[in-house]
C-alpha positions in Angstrom: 68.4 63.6 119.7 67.6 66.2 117.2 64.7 68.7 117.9 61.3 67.4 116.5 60.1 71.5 116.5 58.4 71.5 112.8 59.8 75.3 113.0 63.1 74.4 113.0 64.9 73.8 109.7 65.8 70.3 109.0 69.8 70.1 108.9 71.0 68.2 105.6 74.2 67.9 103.7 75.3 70.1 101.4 73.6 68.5 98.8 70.3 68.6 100.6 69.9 65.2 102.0 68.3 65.7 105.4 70.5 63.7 107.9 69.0 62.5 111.2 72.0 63.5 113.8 74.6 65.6 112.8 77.0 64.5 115.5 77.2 60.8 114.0 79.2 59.0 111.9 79.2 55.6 110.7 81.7 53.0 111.7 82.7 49.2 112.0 82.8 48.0 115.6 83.6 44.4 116.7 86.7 45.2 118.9 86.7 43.3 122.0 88.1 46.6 123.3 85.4 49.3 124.5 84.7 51.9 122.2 87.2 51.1 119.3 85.6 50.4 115.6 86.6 51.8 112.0 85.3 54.6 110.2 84.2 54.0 107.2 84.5 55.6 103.4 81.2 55.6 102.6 80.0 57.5 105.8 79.2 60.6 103.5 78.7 63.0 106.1 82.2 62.3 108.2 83.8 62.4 104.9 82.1 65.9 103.6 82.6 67.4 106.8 85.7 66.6 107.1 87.0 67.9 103.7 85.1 70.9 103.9 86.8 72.1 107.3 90.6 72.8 106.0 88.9 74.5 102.7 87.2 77.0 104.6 90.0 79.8 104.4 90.9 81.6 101.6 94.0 83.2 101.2 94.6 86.1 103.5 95.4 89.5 102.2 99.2 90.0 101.7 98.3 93.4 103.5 95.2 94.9 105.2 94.7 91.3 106.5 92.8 92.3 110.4 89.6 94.1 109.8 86.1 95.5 110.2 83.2 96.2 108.0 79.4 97.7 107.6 76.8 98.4 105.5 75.6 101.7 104.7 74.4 104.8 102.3 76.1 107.8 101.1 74.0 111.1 100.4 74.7 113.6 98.1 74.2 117.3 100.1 75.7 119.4 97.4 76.1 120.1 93.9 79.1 119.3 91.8 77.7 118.5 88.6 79.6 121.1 87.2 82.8 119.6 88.0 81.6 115.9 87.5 79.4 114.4 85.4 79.3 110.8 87.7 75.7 110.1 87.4 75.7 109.2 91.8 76.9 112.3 92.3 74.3 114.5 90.1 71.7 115.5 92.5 71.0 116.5 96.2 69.3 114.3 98.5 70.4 111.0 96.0 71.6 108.3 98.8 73.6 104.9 97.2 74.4 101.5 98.9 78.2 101.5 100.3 80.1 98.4 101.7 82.9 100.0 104.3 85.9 97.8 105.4 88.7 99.6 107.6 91.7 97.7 108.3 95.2 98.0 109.9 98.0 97.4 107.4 101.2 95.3 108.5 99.3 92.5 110.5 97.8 89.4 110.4 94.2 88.3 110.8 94.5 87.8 114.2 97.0 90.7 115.1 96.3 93.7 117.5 93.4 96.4 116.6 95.6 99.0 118.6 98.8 98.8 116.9 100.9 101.4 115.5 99.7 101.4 111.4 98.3 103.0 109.1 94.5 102.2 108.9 93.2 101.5 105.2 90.0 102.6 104.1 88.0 101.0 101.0 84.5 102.1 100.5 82.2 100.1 97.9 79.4 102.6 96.2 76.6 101.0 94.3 75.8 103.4 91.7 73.7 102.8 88.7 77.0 103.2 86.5 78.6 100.4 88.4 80.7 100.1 91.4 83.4 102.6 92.5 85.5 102.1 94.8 87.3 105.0 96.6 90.7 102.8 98.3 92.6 104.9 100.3 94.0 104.7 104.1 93.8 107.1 107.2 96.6 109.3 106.4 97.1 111.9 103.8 100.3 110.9 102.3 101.8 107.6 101.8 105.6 105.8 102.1 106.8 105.6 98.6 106.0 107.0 95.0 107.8 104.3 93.2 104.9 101.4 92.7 108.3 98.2 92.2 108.9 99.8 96.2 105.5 98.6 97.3 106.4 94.5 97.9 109.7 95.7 99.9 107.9 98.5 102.0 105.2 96.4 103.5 107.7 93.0 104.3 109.4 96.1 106.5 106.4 96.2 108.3 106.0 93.0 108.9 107.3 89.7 109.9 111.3 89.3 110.1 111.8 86.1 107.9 114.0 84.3 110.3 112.0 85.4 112.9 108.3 85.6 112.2 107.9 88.4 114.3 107.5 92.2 113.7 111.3 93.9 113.7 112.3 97.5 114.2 116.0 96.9 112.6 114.0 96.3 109.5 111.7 98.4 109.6 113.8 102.1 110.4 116.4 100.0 108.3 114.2 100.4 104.7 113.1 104.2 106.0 116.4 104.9 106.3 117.0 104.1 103.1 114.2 105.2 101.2 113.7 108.7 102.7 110.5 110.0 100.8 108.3 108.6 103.0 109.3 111.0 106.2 106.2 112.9 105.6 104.0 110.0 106.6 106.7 109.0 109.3 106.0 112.1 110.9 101.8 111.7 110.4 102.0 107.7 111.5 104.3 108.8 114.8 101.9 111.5 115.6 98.5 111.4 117.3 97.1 109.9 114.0 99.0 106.5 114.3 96.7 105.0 116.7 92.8 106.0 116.6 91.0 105.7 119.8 88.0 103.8 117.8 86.7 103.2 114.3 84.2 106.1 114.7 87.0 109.0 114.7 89.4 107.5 111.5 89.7 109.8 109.2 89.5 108.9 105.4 91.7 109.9 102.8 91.8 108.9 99.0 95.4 109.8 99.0 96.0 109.9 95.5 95.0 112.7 93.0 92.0 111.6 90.7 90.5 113.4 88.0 86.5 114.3 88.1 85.2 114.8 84.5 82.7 115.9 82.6 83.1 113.9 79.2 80.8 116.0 77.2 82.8 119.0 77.2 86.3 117.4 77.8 86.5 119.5 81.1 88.4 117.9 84.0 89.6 119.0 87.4 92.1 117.1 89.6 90.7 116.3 92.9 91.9 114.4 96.7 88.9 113.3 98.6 88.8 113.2 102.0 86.2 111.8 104.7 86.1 113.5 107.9 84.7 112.1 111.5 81.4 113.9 112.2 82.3 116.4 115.2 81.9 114.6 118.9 82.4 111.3 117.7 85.7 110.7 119.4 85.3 107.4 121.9 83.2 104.7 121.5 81.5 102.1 124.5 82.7 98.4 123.9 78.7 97.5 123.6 78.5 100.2 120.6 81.7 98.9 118.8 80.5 97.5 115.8 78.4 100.0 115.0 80.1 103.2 113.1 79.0 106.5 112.9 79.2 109.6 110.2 81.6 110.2 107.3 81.6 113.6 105.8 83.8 114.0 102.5 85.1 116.7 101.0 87.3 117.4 98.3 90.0 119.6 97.2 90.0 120.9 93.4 92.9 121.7 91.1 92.9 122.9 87.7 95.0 121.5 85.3 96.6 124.9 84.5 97.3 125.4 87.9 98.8 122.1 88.3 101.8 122.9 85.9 103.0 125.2 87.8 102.1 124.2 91.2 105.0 124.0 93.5 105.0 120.2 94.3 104.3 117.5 92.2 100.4 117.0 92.5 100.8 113.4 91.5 102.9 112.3 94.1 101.5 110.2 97.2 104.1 111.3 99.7 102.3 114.9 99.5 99.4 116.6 100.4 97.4 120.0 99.0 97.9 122.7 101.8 94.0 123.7 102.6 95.3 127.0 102.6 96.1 126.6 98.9 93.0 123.8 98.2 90.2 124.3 101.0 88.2 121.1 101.2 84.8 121.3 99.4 82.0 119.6 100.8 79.9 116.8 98.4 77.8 114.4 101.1 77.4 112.7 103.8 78.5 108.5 104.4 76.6 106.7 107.4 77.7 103.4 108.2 74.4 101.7 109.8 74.4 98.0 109.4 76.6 95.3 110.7 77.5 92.2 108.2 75.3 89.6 108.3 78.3 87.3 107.6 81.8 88.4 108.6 83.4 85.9 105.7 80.6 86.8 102.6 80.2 90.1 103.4 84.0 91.4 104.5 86.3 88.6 103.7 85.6 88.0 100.8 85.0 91.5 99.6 87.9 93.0 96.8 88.5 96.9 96.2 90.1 97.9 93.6 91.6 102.0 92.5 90.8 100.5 88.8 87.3 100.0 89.7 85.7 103.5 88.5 82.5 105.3 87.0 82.2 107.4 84.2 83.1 110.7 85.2 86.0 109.7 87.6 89.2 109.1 86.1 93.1 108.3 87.4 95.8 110.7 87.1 99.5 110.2 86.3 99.7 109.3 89.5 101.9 105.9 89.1 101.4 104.4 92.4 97.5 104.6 91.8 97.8 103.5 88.4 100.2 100.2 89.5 97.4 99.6 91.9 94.9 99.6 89.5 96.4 96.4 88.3 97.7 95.2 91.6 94.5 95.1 93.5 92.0 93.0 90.8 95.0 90.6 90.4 95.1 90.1 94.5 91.3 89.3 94.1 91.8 87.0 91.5 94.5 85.2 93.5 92.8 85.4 96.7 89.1 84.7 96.5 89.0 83.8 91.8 88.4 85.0 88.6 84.8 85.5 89.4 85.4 87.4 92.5 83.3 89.8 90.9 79.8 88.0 91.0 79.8 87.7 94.6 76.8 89.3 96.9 79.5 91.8 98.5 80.8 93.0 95.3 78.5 92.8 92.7 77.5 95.6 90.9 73.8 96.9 90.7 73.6 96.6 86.4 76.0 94.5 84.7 76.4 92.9 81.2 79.7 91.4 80.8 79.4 88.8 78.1 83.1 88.6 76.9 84.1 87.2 80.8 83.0 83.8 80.5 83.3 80.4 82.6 85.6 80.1 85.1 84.9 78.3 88.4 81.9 79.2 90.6 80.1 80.9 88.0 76.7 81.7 89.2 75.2 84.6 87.2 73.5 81.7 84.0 76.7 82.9 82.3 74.9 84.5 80.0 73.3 81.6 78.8 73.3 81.9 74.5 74.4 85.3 74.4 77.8 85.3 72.1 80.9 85.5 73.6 82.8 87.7 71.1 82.8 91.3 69.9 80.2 93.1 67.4 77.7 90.0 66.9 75.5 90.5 64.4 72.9 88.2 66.8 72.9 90.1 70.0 73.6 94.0 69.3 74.7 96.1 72.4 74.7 99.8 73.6 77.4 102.1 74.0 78.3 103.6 77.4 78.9 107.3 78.0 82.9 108.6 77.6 86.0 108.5 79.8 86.8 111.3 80.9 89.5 113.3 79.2 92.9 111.8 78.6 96.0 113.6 79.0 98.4 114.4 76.0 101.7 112.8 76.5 104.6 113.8 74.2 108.0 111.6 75.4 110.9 109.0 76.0 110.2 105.6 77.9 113.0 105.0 80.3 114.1 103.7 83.4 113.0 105.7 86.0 113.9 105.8 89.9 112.8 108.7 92.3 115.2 110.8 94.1 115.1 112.2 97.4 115.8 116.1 98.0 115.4 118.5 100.4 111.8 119.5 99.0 110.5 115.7 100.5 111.1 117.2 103.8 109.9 120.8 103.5 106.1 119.4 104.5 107.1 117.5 107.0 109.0 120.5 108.3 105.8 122.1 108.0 104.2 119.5 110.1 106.8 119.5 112.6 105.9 123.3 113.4 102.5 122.2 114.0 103.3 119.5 116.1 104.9 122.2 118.0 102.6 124.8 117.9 99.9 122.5 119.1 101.3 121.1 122.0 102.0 117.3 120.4 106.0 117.4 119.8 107.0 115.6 123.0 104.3 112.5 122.4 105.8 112.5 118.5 108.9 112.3 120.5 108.3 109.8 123.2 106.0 107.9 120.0 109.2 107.5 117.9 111.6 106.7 120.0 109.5 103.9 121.7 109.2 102.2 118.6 113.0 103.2 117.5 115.0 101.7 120.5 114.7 98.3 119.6 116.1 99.1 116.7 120.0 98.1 116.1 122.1 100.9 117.6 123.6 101.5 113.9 120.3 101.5 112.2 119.2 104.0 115.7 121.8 106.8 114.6 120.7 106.6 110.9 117.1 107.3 111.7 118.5 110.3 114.1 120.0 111.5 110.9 117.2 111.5 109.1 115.0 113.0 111.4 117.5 115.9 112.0 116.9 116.6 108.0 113.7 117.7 109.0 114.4 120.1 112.1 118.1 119.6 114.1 115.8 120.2 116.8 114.5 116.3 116.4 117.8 114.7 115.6 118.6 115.9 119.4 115.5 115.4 121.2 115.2 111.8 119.8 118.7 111.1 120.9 118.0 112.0 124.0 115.1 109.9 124.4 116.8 107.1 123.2 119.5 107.3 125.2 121.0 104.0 126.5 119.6 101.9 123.6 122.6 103.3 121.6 125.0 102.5 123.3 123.6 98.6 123.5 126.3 95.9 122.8 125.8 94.1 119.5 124.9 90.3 120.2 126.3 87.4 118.0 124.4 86.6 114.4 122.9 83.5 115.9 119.5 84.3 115.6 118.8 87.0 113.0 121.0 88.0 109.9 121.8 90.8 112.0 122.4 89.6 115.6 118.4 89.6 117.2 118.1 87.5 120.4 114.4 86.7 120.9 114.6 89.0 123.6 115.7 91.9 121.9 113.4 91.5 118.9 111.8 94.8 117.7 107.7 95.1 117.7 105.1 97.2 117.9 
């Protein structure tokens, strides 16, 4: 029997009718036998409940799929107006609303928080310009530069298709073959491919962006970074939804000095030295409120590269800008046109009249306003400026990267650090874990690319893989190339 507390909410159907027992349903009984009967059509609340239950999900993310998230505010503790003239960033002490979700990559909803992956990092900033979103992961540099690699790179992560379960083959397979991505290689196999807890990611925007002031057609190029606060390194399972302090910093190039800069500043597979670009530091994130609802507030939340304020612009950077339409049209897929309008992602001030309809609308869509450009009836406003464009003067053309010996001099770099700080034998022990059940072929290629790097890692990493190369090939019964069950590659 229901509660008769008058405090207590009266439960109803979703159309408001209150409903005396929720746990009831109406049916046709008569059957000599005990307990049978029919359920009827007309029993609305068997009928909406049951419909409603296999509608619950929406579409899971193609990537970043297993997540958390949290409320929070970003403060501004220094000045960059003069590099920027983003109105959130424009004085000290100015805090704005931020929706953080931090994610592994490769799995599923209901995969492992402690696998080997990169961790993606989205932040959501409320300004009074609209939203930007700053979509990066926990690594510096990425995989690929070419944007048509992206679809291919992250199925190697992931599920074998005859298989359905994570393969090394195919993953050191594709690495093999599309060698630009050893610099993150060498940063995911390192003591950054597996963070001890959500308080001690760091945050990287990965790409280069340009910070702008419109009114003077200045622009610098900039990488943003957010760094742990200092002690946060472990956290208690009774404080583990809670996060702690971000930091950010950025590094600034001037356009001058990007012509003649010694790597290509646009490219995602590498970083700015500090020595050459010392990070700068611009505020302080605090992540201080768990989501009131994991599915309205994190699910169903949609970040986007393309999603920008005036006075932050993209580069030539043509992974970032193939993401810029990538993301929004995941959202649209995933969660509907008006993804946009929802509590977790709508922006503080927006008039949008020219977006119209589409199902759930829930914003009056814009009641009488007109629905088409220059209207005589309603007049608008015009915002401030982009921020500067470049001048392009050329041919268009297909276009595929290559990979030379200067996509391995950072990793190189790396690799001396790794040394130098005591971490090469755990990079070691890290890949070949992960390696070894990997095909024997595919095995030797990866040794071959690792010696690009540093001979020095070509032999250590045979060693550690030892009898795993010499492993007999089975027959091509259960993978295209010969996986038993039991030999199947995870991680």
């Amino acid at each position: 029997m229901a509660s008769q507390n008058t405090d207590a909410p009266v439960y109803t159907l979703a159309e408001g009718r209150p409903v005396q027992d929720p746990t009831a349903q109406t049916v046709l009984r008569g059957s000599p036998l005990k307990g049978g009967g029919l359920a009827l059509l007309s029993d609305t609340q068997l009928i909406e409940t049951l419909a409603h239950f296999p509608r619950e999900r929406i579409p899971e993310r193609v990537v970043h799929a297993k997540a958390a998230g949290a409320w929070g505010e970003f403060e501004v503790t220094h000045d960059i107006s003069h590099i920027t003239s983003a109105n959130f960033l424009n004085k000290i002490g100015k805090k704005i609303k931020v929706l953080a979700r931090i994610s592994t990559v490769a799995g599923s909803k209901g995969s492992s928080d402690t696998v080997r992956d990169i961790r993606g990092w989205a932040l959501k900033f409320f300004t009074d310009e609209g939203n930007w979103d700053m979509v990066g992961d926990d690594l510096p540099v990425f995989f690929i530069r070419d944007p048509v690699k992206f679809p291919f790179l992250n199925r190697s992560h992931q599920a074998h298709p005859q298989t359905h379960v994570p393969d090394s083959t195919m993953f050191w397979d594709f690495h093999n073959n599309n060698q630009e991505g050893m610099h993150a290689l060498m940063q995911l196999f390192g003591n950054r491919g597996v963070p001890e807890s959500l308080r001690n990611i760091t945050g990287y925007g990965v790409h280069t962006f340009k910070f702008g002031k419109p009114e003077d057609r200045s622009f610098k190029y900039v990488k943003i970074h957010f760094k742990p606060d200092a002690g946060n390194v472990t956290m208690k399972s009774a404080d583990a939804a809670r996060l702690a302090g971000e930091e950010p910093d950025y590094h600034v190039m001037d356009p001058k000095e990007a012509e003649n800069y010694r790597w290509n500043i646009f490219d995602a597979t590498r970083i700015w030295p500090h020595a050459d670009y010392p990070p700068i530091p611009v505020g302080k994130l605090t992540l201080n409120k768990n989501p009131a609802n994991y599915h309205q507030d994190v699910e169903q939340a949609a970040f986007s590269p393309s999603t920008l304020v005036p006075g932050i612009g993209p580069s030539a950077d043509i992974m970032l800008q193939a993401r810029m339409f990538s993301y929004p049209d995941a959202a649209h897929y995933r969660v509907g046109p008006n993804y946009q309008q929802l509590p977790c992602n709508r922006a503080k001030n927006v008039y949008s009249p020219y977006q119209r309809d589409g199902p759930m609308r829930m914003d009056g869509n814009y009641g009488a306003d007109p629905d088409y450009v220059r209207s005589s009836f309603r007049k608008i406003q015009s915002g401030p400026p982009d921020v500067a464009h470049d001048k392009w003067v050329g041919e268009v053309s297909s276009y595929t990267s290559e990979v030379t010996d200067e996509d391995f001099e950072q990793p190189r770099n790396l690799w001396a650090l790794c040394k130098k700080w005591g971490d090469d034998q755990i990079f070691i022990d890290n890949l070949s874990g992960h390696m070894k059940k990997a095909l024997p072929q595919v095995q030797r290629e990866s040794i071959k690319m690792f010696a690009k790097v540093d001979k020095e890692i070509g032999e250590r990493l045979e060693k550690a893989l030892g009898d795993s190369l010499s492993m007999k090939n089975v027959d091509h019964a259960y993978a295209t190339y010969g996986l038993q069950p039991t030999l199947g590659g995870g991680y």
